[in-house]
C-alpha positions in Angstrom: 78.6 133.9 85.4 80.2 131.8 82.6 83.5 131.7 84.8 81.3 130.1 87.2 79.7 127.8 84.9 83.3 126.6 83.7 84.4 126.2 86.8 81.5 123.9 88.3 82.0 121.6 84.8 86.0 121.3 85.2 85.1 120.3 88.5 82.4 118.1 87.1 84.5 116.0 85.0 87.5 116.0 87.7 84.9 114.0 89.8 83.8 112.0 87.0 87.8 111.4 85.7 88.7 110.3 89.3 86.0 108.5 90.0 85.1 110.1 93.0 81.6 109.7 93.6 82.1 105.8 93.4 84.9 105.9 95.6 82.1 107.7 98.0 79.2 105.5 97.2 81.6 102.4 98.0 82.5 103.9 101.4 79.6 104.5 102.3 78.2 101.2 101.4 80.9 99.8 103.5 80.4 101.6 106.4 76.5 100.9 106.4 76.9 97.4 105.3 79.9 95.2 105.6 80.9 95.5 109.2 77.6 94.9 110.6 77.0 92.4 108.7 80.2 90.6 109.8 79.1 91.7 113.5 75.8 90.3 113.3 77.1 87.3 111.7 79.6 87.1 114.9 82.1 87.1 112.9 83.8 89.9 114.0 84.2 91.2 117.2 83.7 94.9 118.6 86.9 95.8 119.0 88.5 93.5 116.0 90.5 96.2 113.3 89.2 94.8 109.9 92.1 95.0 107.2 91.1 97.2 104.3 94.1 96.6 101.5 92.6 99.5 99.0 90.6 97.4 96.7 86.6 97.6 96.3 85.2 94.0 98.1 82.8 92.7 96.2 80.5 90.0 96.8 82.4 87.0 96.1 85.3 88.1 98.4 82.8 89.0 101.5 81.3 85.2 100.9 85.0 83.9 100.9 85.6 86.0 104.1 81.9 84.8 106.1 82.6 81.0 104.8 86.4 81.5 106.1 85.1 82.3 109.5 82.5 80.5 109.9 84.5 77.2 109.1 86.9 78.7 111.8 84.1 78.7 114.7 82.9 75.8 113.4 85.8 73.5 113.4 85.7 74.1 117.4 82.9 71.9 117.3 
């Protein structure tokens, strides 16, 4: 039983060295959030491959990104 219990905390504080539930939460945030958003937005299309260069996006870089685009379709006008 106490193996077991050792076990579960090394694994405990691998996940918590690592970072690993963040890295999930973030994923899943992304997943949920950011590309329909962008979709409903039309700013990105269906079949558009959104670059992901391994850093979290946060807020300020997802407003640079809409106000990017949107100045794009805009300018057409």
């Amino acid at each position: 039983m106490e193996a077991r219990s050792s076990r579960e905390l090394k694994a405990r504080n691998y996940l918590e060295k690592h970072r690993i539930m963040e890295l999930l939460t973030y994923l899943t945030s992304a997943l949920l959030f950011f590309r329909p958003a962008l979709k409903t937005l039309g700013l990105c299309t269906a079949d558009e491959v959104l670059k992901d260069d391994g850093h979290g996006v946060t807020f300020e870089t997802f407003r640079n990104e809409v106000n990017k685009r949107t100045q794009e379709i805009w300018s057409a006008f």
